[in-house]
C-alpha positions as CSV (number, residue, x, y, z in Angstrom):
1,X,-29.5,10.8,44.9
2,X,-32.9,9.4,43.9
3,X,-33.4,6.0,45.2
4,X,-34.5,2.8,43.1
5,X,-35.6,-0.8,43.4
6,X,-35.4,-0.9,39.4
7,X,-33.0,-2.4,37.3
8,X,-33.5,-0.9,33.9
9,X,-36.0,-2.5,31.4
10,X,-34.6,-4.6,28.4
11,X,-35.6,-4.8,24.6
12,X,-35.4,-8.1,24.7
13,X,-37.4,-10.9,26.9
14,X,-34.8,-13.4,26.7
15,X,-31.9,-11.0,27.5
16,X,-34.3,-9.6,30.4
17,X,-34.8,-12.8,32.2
18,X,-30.7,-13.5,32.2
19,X,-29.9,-12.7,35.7
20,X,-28.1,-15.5,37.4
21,X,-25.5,-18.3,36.2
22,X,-28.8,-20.8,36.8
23,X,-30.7,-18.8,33.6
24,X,-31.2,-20.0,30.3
25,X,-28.1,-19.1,28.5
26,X,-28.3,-22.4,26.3
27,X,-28.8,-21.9,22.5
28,X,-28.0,-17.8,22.7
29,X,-25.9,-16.7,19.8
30,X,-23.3,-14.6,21.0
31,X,-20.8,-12.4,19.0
32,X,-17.5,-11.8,21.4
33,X,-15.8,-8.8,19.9
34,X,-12.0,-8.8,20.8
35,X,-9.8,-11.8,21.8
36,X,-7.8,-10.2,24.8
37,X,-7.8,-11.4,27.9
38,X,-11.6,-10.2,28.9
39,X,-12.6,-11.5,25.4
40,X,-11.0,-15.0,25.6
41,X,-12.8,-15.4,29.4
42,X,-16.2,-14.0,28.3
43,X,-16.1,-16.3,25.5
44,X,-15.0,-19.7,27.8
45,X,-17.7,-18.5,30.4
46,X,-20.7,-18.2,27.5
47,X,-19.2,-21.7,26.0
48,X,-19.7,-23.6,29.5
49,X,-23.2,-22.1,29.9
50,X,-23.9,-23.9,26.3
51,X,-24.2,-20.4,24.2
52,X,-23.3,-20.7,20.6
53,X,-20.8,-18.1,20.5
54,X,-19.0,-16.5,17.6
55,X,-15.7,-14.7,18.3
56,X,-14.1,-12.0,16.1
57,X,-10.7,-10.2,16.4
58,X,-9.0,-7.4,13.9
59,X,-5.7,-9.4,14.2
60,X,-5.3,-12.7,12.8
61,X,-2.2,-13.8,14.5
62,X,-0.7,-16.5,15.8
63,X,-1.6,-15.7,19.4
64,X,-5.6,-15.1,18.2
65,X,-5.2,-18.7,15.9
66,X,-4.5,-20.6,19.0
67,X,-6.9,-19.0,21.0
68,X,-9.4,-19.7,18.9
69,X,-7.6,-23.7,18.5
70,X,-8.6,-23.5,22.9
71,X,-12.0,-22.1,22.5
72,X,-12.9,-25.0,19.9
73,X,-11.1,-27.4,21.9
74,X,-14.9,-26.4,24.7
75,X,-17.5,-25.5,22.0
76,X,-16.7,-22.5,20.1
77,X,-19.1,-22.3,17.2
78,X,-16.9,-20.4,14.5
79,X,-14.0,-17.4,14.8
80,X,-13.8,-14.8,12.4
81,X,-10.0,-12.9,12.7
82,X,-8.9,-10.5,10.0
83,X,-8.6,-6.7,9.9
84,X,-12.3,-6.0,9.0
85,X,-13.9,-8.4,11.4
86,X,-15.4,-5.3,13.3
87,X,-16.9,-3.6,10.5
88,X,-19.9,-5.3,10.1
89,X,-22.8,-7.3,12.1
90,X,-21.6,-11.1,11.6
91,X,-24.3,-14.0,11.8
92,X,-24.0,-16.8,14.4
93,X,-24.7,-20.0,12.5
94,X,-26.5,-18.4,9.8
95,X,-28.5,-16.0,12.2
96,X,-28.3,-12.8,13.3
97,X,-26.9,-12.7,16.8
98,X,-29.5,-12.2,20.4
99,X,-26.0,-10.2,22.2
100,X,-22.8,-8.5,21.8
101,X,-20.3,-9.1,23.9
102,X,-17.1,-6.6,23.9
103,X,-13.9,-6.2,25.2
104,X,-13.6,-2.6,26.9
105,X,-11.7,-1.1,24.7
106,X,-13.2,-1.1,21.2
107,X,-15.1,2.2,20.0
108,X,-18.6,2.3,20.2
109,X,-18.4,4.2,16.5
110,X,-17.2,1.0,15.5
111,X,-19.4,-0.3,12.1
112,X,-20.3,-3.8,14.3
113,X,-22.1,-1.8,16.8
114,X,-23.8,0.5,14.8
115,X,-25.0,-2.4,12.7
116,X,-25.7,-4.0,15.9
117,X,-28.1,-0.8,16.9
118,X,-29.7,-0.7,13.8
119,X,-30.6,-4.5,14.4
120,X,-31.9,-3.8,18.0
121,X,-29.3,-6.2,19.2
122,X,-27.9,-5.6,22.7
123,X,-24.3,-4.4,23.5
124,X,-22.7,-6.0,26.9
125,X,-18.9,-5.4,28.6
126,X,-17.7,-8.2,30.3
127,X,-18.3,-6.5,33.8
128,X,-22.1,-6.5,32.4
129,X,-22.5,-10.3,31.6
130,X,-20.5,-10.9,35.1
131,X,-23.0,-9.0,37.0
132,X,-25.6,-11.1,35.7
133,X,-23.8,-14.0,36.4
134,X,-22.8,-13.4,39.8
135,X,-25.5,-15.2,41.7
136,X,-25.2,-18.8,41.2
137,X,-27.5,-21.9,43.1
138,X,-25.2,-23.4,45.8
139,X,-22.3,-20.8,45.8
140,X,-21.8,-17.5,48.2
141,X,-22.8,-14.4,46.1
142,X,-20.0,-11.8,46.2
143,X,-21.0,-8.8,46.9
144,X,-19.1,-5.8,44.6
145,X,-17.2,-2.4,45.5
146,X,-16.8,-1.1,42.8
147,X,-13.6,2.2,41.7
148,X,-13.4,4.1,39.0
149,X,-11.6,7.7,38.7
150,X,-9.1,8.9,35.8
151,X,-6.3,7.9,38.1
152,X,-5.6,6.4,41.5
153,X,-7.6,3.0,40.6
154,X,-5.4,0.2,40.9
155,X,-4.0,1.2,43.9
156,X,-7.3,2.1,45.4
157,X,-8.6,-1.2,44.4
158,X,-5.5,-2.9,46.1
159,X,-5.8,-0.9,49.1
160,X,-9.6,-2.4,49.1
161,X,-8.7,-6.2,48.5
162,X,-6.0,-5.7,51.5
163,X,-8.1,-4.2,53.9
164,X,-10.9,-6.7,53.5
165,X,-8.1,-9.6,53.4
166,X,-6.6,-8.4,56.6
167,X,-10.6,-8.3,57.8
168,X,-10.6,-12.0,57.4
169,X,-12.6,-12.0,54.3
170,X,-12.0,-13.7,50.9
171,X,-11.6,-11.1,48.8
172,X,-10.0,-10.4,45.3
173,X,-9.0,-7.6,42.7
174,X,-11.0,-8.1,39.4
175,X,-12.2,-5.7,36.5
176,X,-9.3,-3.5,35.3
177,X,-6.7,-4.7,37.1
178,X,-6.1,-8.4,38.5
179,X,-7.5,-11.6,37.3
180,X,-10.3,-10.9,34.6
181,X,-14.0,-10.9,36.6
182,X,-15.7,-13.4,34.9
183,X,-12.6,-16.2,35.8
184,X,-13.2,-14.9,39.2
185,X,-16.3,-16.0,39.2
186,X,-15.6,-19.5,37.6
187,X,-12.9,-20.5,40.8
188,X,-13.4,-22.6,42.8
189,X,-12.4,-20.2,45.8
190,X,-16.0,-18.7,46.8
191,X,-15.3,-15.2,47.4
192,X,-17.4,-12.8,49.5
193,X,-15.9,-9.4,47.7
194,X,-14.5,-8.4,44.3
195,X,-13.1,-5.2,44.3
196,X,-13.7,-3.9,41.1
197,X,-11.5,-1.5,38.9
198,X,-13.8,-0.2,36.3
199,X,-12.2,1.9,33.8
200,X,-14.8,4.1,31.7
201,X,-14.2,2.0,28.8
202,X,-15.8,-0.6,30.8
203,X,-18.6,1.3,32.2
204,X,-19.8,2.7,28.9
205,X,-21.1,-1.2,28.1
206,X,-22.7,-1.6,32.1
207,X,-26.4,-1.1,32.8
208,X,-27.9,-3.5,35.3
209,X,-24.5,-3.5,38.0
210,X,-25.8,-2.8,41.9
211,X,-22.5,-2.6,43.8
212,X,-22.9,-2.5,47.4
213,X,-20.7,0.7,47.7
214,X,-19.1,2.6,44.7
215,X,-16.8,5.8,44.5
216,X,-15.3,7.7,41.6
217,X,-11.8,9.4,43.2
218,X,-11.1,12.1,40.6
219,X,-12.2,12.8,37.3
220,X,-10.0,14.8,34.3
221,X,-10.2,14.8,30.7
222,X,-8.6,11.5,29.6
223,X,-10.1,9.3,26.7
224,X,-11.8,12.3,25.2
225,X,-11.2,10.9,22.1
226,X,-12.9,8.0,22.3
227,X,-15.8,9.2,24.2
228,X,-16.2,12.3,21.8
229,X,-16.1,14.6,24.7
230,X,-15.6,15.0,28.0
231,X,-18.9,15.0,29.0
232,X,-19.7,11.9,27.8
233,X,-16.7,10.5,29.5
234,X,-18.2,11.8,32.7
235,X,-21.5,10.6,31.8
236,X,-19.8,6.9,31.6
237,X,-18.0,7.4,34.9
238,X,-21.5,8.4,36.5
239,X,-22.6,5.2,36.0
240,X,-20.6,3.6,38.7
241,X,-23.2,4.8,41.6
242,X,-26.5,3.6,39.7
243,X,-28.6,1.1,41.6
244,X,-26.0,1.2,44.5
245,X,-27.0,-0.2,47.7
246,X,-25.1,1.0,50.8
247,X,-23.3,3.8,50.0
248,X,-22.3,6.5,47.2
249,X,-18.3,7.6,48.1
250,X,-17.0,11.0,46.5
251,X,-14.5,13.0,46.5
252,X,-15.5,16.3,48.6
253,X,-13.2,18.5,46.7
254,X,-14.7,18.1,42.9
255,X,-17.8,19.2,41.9
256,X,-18.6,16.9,38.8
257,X,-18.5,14.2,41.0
258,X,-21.1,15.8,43.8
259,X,-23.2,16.4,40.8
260,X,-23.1,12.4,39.5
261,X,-24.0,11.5,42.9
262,X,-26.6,13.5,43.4
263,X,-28.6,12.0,40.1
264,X,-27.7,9.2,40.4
265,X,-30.7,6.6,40.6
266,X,-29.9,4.2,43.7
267,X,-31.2,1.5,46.2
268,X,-33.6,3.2,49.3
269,X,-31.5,3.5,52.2
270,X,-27.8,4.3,50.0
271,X,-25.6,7.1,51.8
272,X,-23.9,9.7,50.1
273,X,-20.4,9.5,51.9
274,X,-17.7,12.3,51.5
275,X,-13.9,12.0,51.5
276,X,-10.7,14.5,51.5
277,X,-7.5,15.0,52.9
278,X,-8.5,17.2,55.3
279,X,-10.3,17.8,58.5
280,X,-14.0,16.2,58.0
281,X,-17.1,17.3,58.1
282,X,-20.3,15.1,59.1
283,X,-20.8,11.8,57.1
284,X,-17.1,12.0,56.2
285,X,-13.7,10.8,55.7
286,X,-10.6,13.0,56.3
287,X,-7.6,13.6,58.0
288,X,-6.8,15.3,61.6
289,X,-3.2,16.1,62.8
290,X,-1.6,12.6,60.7
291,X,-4.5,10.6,61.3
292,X,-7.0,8.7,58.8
293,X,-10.5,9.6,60.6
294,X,-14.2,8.7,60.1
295,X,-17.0,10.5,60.7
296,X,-19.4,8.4,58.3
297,X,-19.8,4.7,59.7
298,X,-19.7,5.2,63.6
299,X,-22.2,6.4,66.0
300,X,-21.3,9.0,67.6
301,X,-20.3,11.2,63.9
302,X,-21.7,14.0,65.6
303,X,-19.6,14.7,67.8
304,X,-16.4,12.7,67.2
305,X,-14.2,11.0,64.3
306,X,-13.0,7.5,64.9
307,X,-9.3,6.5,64.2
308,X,-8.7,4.4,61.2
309,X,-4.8,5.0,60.5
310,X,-1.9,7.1,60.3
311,X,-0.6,8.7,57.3
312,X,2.2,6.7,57.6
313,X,0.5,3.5,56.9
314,X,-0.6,4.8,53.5
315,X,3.1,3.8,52.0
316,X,6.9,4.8,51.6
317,X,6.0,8.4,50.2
318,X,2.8,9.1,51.4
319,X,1.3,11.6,49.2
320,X,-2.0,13.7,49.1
321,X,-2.6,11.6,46.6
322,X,-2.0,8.1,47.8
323,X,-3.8,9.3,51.1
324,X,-6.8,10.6,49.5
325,X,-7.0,6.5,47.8
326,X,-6.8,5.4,51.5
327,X,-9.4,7.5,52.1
328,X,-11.6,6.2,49.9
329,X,-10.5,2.5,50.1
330,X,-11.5,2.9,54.4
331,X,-14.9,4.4,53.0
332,X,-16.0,1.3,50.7
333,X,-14.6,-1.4,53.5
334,X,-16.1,0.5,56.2
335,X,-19.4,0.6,53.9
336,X,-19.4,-3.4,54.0
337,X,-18.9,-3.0,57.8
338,X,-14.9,-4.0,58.1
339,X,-13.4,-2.3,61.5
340,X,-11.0,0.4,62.1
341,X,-8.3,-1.9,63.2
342,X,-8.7,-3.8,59.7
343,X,-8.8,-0.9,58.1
344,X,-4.7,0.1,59.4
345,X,-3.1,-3.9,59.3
346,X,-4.5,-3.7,55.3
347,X,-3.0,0.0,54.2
348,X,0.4,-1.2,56.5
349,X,0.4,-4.4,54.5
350,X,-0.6,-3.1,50.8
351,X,2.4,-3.1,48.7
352,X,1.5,-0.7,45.8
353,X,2.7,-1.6,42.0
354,X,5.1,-0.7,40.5
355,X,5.8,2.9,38.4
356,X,3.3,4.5,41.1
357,X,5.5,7.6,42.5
358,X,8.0,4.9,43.3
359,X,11.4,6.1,45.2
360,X,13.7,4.5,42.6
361,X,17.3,5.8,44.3
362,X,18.2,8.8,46.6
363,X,21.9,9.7,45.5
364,X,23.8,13.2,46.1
365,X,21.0,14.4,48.1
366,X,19.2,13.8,44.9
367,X,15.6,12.1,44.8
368,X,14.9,10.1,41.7
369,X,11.2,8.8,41.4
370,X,9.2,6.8,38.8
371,X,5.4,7.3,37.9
372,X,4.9,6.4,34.5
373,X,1.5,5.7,35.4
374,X,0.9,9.2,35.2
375,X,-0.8,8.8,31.9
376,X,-2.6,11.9,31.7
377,X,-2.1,15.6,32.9
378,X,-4.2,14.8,36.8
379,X,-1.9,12.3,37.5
380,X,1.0,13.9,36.9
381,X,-0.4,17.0,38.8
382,X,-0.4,14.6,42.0
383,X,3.1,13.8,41.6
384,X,4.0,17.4,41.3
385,X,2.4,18.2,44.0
386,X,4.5,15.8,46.1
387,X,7.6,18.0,45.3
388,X,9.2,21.5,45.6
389,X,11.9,21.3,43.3
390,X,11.8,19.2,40.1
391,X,13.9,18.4,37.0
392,X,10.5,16.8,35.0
393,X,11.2,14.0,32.4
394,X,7.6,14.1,30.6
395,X,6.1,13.5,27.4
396,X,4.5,10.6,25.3
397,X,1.4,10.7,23.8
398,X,-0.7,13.2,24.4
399,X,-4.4,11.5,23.7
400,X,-5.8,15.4,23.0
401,X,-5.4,16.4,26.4
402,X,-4.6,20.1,27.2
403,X,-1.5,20.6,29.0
404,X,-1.9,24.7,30.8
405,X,-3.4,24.0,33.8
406,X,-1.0,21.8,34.8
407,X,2.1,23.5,34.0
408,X,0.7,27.0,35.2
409,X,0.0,25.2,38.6
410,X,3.7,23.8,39.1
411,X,5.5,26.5,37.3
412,X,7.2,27.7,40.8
413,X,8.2,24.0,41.0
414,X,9.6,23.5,37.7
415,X,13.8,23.5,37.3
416,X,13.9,22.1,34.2
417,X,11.9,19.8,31.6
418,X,13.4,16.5,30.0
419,X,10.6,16.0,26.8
420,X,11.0,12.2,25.6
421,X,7.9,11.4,23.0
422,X,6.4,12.4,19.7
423,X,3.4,13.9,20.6
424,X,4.5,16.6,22.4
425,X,3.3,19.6,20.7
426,X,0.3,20.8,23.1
427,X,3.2,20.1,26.4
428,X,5.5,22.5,24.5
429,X,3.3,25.2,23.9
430,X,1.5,25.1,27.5
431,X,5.5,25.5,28.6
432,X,6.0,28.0,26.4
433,X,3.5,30.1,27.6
434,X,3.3,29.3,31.0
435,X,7.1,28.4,32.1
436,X,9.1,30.5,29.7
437,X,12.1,30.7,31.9
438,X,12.6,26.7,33.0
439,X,14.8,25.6,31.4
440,X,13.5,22.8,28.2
441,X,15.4,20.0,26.6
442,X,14.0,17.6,23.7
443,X,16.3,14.6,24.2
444,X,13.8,13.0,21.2
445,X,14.9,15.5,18.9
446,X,18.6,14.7,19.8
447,X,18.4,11.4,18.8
448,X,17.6,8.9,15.4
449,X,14.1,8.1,15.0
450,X,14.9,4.2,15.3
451,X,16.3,5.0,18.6
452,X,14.7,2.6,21.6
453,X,12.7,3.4,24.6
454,X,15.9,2.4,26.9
455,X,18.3,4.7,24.7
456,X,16.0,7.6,24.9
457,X,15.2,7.0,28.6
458,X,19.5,6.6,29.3
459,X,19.7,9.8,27.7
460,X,16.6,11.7,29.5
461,X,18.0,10.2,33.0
462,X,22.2,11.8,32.1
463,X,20.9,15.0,31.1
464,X,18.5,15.1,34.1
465,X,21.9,14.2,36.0
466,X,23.7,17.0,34.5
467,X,20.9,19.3,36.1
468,X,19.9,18.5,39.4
469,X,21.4,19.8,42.6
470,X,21.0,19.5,46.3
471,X,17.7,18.3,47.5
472,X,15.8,18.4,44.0
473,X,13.6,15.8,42.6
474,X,13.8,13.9,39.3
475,X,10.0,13.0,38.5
476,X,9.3,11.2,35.4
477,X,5.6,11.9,35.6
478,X,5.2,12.2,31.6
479,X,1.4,12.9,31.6
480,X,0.9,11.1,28.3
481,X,0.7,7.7,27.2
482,X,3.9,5.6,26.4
483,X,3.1,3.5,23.5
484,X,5.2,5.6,20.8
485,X,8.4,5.2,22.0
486,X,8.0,2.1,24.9
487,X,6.1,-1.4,24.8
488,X,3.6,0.5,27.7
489,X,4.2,2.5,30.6
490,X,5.7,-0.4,32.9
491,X,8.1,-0.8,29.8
492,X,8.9,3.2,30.2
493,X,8.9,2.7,34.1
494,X,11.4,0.1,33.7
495,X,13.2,1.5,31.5
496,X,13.9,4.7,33.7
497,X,14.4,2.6,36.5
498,X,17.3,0.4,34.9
499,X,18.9,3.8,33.5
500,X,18.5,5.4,36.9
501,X,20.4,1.8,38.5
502,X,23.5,2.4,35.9
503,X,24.0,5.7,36.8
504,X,24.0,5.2,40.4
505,X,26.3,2.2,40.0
506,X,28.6,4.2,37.7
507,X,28.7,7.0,40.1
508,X,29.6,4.7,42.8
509,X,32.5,3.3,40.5
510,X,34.1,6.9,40.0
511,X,34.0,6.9,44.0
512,X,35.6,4.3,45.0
513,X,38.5,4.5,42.2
C-alpha cells in the first residue's frame, strides 16, 4: 500500500471545490442519466441544493412520466425520456452541462459519455456525489465501510449494519442494497455508519471516496462484458481501498486481491488486514476449532487470537462461504473499534435475505436449498462446496462467463444436472467435457417457448424429485443470471420455492390417504 493525504486533482475548479453539502451547488447544470431508483434520488438531492438539473431516461413510460411529474413538482429544469436519450451530450438550458450524473448501470461506451469526454465534462455515480455530500454544517458525519466482491455483498453488508447496531451505533445499509445512499443522507436520523455495498458498476464512476475501512471478499469474472475484460473489472473493484483510512481487509486466499491492496494509494497509518477460514496468521482473521478469532485489532496478536464468535452464529447453514462474510464483516466493525461481544449478538441476530443458500424443506431425507443469488459461476462454486451429493438445477444467462472450472471442481459431487434457461451453451459444453457420466436433463427444451418461469421451475423441481435419494441435496445454484425466463432471481428463487412447497404438500397428501 502506498499511503496518501491526496484526493485526486479535478479538471474543473468548480467541480474541485464541491466537497460538502454546505458548497456551492446552486446554478450547476446537471445531466442525471437514468431514472431508477439511484437516478430519481440523485436528481431530488441536486434539485434541493438549487442545481439546474436535466434528467434523461431510454424509456418513456408511464412510471418515468410521473417521475419526472415529482421532480418538477421540486425544480426540475427539463426531462428528456425516449429510446435515444443516451446517445448524445444534451444541453441544460441551452448549455452544455458542468456534470454527469449516472445511475450504475449504464455502459461507459454509451454515445452520452463519450460525447461527455470529448467535452471535458465530468462523469459521477451516485456513491461519488454522496461522498462529496457527506459532511454537512450541524449534522454528525458518517463515517463509510465500504464491500464489494463478485458475490457475498449483501449479506456481508447486513452482517456489518447488524454488528454495529447491536454495538449501539446508528447504522444503515446503503449503496447496492438497502435504501439508496444519497436518501440516507437526506434523513432526518443522523447516522454514524453506512455500510456500503458497492457493486463495480458503481465503483467504475468513484474517485474521491475515503472509507474508513474497505474489503473486496472474492473476485471472479462477472460483468466482463460490460467492463470489456476482466481486468478492467478488477481494476474497478480495486478502487474500493483508495484513500482508505483505517484499514485495507482482503481475502488471504486470492491473489488479485493482495495485489490491489498492495497498490493501492491510501491514508498514512491504514493496515492491511487479512481474512480466511482458517487458522490465522498475524494481523488476521480466521477460524480455530469452531471459533471466529482475531489476531488484527487486539494487543496481544502476537501471541494470542481473541474470540469473536462461533461458527454457529454465522446462520442456519453455516457455510465456508457465509463464514468467510463474517469474517470479513468482524474485520471492518472491529476496524471502527466495535467489541468482540458486539461482534457475536450482531451475526446471532442477522437474518440473511432471502434465495441465499436458503434450506427451503428437508423431506425423505432429502435437502432442498435455494440460492438463486448465485448469479455467476463463484457463487455457485460456494454452494457446491457446501454439499457432497447434488441433483443441480442450473442455468440462465450466462453473461460470457466460462463454465470448466466450476464443473471440473464438483464433478465428484455431481448426481445429476436439471438445465432451465436459454443461454446455456458454454454450461453444456463445460459438462460435456468435464462430467460426461452425470446424468443431464434440459427441462427447457421439454417445454413451449411461451412457457413461464413457475412452469419451467414445477418441472425442474418433479424431475429433480424423480432423481434424488437418501441424503442428497437439491441445489438450484444456476450460476447465470435469471432475466430470460424469470422477472429476476428473487422471482426464480420464489418460484423454486413455491414448487418445492407443492410437492412437499402433495407428498404429504399421498401419506396420509
Amino acid at each position: 500500500m502506498r499511503a496518501t493525504n491526496e484526493n485526486p486533482i479535478y479538471s474543473s475548479s468548480r467541480l474541485e471545490s464541491l466537497t460538502s453539502w454546505d458548497a456551492s451547488w446552486e446554478g450547476l447544470r446537471v445531466v442525471v442519466a437514468g431514472l431508477g431508483v439511484s437516478g430519481f434520488s440523485a436528481a431530488d438531492t441536486l434539485i434541493e441544493l438549487g442545481a439546474e438539473v436535466l434528467v434523461i431516461d431510454n424509456a418513456d413510460t408511464e412510471e418515468n412520466r410521473s417521475k419526472v411529474q415529482t421532480l418538477k413538482i421540486v425544480g426540475l429544469s427539463d426531462a428528456l425520456l425516449s429510446d435515444d436519450a443516451m446517445d448524445h451530450l444534451p444541453l441544460v438550458n441551452g448549455q452544455l452541462p458542468e456534470l454527469i450524473v449516472t445511475s450504475p448501470g449504464l455502459r461507459p461506451q454509451l454515445g452520452l459519455f463519450v460525447e461527455a469526454q470529448e467535452h471535458g465534462v465530468q462523469v459521477w455515480g451516485d456513491v461519488e456525489l454522496a461522498w462529496r455530500l457527506n459532511t454537512r454544517r450541524g449534522r454528525k458525519t458518517p463515517q463509510w465501510l465500504c464491500i464489494t466482491g463478485t458475490n457475498g455483498k449483501t449479506t456481508t453488508v447486513g452482517m456489518t449494519e447488524s454488528i454495529l447496531q447491536q454495538a449501539g451505533y446508528r447504522a444503515v445499509a446503503v449503496g447496492n442494497v438497502g435504501i439508496p445512499i444519497l436518501d440516507a443522507l437526506r434523513d432526518p436520523v443522523e447516522y454514524d455508519y453506512f455500510a456500503v455495498e458497492l457493486s463495480s458498476f458503481q465503483l467504475h464512476w468513484s474517485y474521491s471516496m475515503s472509507p474508513l475501512a474497505s474489503v473486496v471478499l472474492n473476485v471472479a469474472e462477472d460483468h466482463v462484458d460490460w467492463h470489456e475484460g476482466y481486468e478492467n473489472y478488477l481494476a474497478d473493484k480495486a478502487r474500493i481501498y483508495e484513500n482508505t483510512q483505517v484499514a485495507c481487509i482482503f481475502h488471504a486466499e486470492h491473489q488479485n486481491i493482495i495485489r490491489m491492496v498492495e497498490e493501492a494509494d491510501v491514508r498514512e497509518g491504514c493496515r492491511a488486514i487479512g481474512f480466511h477460514a482458517n487458522s490465522p496468521a498475524l494481523s488476521m482473521l480466521g477460524v480455530v476449532e469452531g471459533l471466529l478469532v482475531d489476531r488484527a485489532f487486539t494487543e496481544n496478536r502476537q501471541h494470542e487470537a481473541l474470540e469473536l464468535a462461533e461458527v454457529a452464529d454465522t446462520g442456519a447453514l453455516p457455510t465456508k462461504h457465509t463464514v468467510e462474510n463474517a469474517l470479513a464483516a468482524a474485520a471492518l466493525c472491529r476496524a471502527a473499534g466495535v467489541p468482540p461481544e458486539a461482534v457475536k449478538r450482531g451475526l446471532k441476530s442477522f437474518e440473511p435475505g432471502a434465495h441465499r443458500i436458503q434450506p427451503v424443506a428437508h423431506t425423505h431425507s432429502v435437502l432442498w436449498v435455494n440460492d438463486s443469488k448465485a448469479t455467476n459461476p463463484h457463487a455457485a462454486h460456494a454452494s457446491l462446496s457446501s454439499f457432497d451429493s447434488v441433483v443441480w438445477i442450473a442455468g440462465g444467462l450466462s453473461k460470457g462467463v466460462d463454465y470448466e472450472e466450476l464443473v471440473r471442481s464438483h464433478v465428484h459431487r455431481l448426481k445429476a444436472v436439471i438445465i432451465i434457461g436459454t443461454d446455456t451453451l458454454s454450461l453444456r459444453d463445460a459438462l460435456s467435457k468435464h462430467a460426461p457420466s452425470v446424468p443431464l436433463y434440459n427441462v427447457t427444451d421439454e417445454l413451449e417457448e411461451s412457457a413461464s418461469g413457475a412452469h419451467i421451475m414445477s418441472c425442474a423441481v418433479a424431475k429433480a424429485y424423480e432423481i434424488a435419494s437418501e441424503k442428497d441435496t437439491v441445489l438450484m445454484a444456476p450460476a447465470a443470471a435469471s432475466m430470460d425466463q424469470f422477472k429476476s432471481y428473487a422471482d426464480r428463487g420464489d418460484c423454486f420455492i413455491e414448487a418445492v412447497t407443492q410437492l412437499v404438500e402433495k407428498l404429504s397428501s399421498t401419506e396420509n390417504e
